[in-house]
C-alpha positions in Angstrom: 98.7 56.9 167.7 95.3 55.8 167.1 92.5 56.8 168.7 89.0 55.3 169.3 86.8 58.0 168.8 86.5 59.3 165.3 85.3 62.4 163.9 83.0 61.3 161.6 79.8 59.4 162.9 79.7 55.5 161.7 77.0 54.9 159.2 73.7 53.5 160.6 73.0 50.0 159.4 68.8 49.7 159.6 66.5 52.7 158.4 66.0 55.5 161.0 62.6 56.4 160.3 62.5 59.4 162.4 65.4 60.8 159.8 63.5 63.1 156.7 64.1 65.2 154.4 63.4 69.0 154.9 59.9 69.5 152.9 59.7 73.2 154.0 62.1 74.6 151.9 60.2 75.3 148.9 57.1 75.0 147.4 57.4 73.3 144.2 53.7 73.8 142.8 54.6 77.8 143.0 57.9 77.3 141.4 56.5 75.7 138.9 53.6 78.1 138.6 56.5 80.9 138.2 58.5 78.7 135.9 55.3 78.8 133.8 54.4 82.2 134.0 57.9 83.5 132.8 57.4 81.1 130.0 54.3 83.0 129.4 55.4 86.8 129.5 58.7 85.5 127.8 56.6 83.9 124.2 54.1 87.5 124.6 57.1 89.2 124.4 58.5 87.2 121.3 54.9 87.0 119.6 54.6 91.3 120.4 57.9 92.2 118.9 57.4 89.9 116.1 54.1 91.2 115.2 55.5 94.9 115.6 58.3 94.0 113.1 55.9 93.4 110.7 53.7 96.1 110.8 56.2 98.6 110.9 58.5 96.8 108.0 54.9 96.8 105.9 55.0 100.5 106.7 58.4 101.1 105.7 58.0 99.6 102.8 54.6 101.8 102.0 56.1 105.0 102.8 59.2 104.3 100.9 57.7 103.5 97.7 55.9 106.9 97.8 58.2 109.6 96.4 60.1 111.8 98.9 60.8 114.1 96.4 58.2 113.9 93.7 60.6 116.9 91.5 63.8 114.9 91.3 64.7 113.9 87.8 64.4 110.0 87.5 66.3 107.4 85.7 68.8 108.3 83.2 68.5 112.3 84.2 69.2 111.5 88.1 72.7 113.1 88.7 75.5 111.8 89.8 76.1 111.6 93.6 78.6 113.9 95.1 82.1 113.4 95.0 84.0 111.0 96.6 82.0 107.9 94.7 82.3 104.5 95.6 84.7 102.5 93.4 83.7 99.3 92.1 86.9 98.1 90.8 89.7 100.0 92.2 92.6 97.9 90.8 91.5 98.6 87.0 90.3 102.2 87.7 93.9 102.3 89.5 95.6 100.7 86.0 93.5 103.2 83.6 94.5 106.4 85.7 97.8 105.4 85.4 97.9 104.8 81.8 96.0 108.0 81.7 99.0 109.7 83.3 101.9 107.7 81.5 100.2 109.4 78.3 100.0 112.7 78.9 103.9 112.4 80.1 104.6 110.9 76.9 103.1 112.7 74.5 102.7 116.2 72.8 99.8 118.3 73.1 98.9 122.2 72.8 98.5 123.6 76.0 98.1 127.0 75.0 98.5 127.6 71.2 98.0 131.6 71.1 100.6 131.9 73.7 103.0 129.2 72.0 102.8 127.0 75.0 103.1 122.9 74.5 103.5 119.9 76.3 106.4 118.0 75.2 107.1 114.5 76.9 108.9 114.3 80.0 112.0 112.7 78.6 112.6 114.5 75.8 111.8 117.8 78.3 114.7 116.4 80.6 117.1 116.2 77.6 116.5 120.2 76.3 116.9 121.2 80.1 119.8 119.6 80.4 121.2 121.1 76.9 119.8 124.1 77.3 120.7 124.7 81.1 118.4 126.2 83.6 118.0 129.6 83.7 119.0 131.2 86.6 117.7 134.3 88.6 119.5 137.5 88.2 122.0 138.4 90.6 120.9 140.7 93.5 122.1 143.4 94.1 125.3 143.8 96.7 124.1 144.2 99.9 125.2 148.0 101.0 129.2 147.6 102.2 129.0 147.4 105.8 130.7 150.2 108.2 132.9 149.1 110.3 132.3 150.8 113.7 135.0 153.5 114.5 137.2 152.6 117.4 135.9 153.5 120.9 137.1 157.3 122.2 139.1 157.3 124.6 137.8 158.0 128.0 138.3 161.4 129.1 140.7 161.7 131.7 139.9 162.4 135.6 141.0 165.7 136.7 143.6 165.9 139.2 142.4 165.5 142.9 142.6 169.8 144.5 144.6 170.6 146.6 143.3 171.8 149.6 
């Protein structure tokens, strides 16, 4: 089925001159003047902020290297800050603690030597427990014997119905 008329239109051969372009739609000198002024605003912006960086990091840096604290103990004296620090190699620190640890359990020390008291490693204190034996707590005392409860009395028995 073919048809004659089509739905699009056949392309013109010469030049219609009476054919343009729509110029109304926009003004390109004021486009461009926009384009140009946002430009503008957008470098005084950049040149403000990077100006105010600098003042204010000059200032920073003036104000910081006056003493907050003009008291506070300096160099060698300045304490310690509080606890937790920062570690700056954990894995060793992690390796001497543990060998810290491993001799204490291994070797013997006073603990208290007026009262008698030592530390004794922890193998050989395994071995004396075990030939020794472990003291146990004294027995408590038996709990009070408990009373059985007496058998229920028997209910009393209903008088006879009178005679009337």
């Amino acid at each position: 089925m073919s048809s004659t008329h089509s739905s699009h239109a056949a392309p013109l051969d010469d030049h219609d001159e009476s054919v343009h372009h729509e110029d109304t739609d926009i003004d390109i000198r004021a486009m461009a003047i926009a384009a140009l002024a946002l430009a503008i605003m957008t470098a005084f912006c950049y040149v403000t902020v990077y100006v105010a960086i600098g003042v204010f990091g000059k200032r920073e840096d003036a104000l910081s290297a006056v003493k907050n604290y003009p008291m506070a103990p300096v160099g060698d004296a300045a304490p310690l800050p509080p606890l937790p620090r920062l570690q700056t190699d954990p894995k060793k620190e992690l390796r001497d603690l543990r060998a810290e640890e491993q001799a204490v359990l291994e070797s013997y020390r006073w603990v208290d030597r007026n009262a008698g008291v030592v530390r004794i490693p922890i193998e050989e204190a395994m071995r004396l427990a075990l030939q020794r034996g472990f003291q146990s707590r004294a027995a408590a005392p038996a709990p009070a014997a408990a009373v059985a409860p007496a058998e229920p009395a028997p209910a009393p028995a209903r008088p006879a119905p009178a005679a009337h």
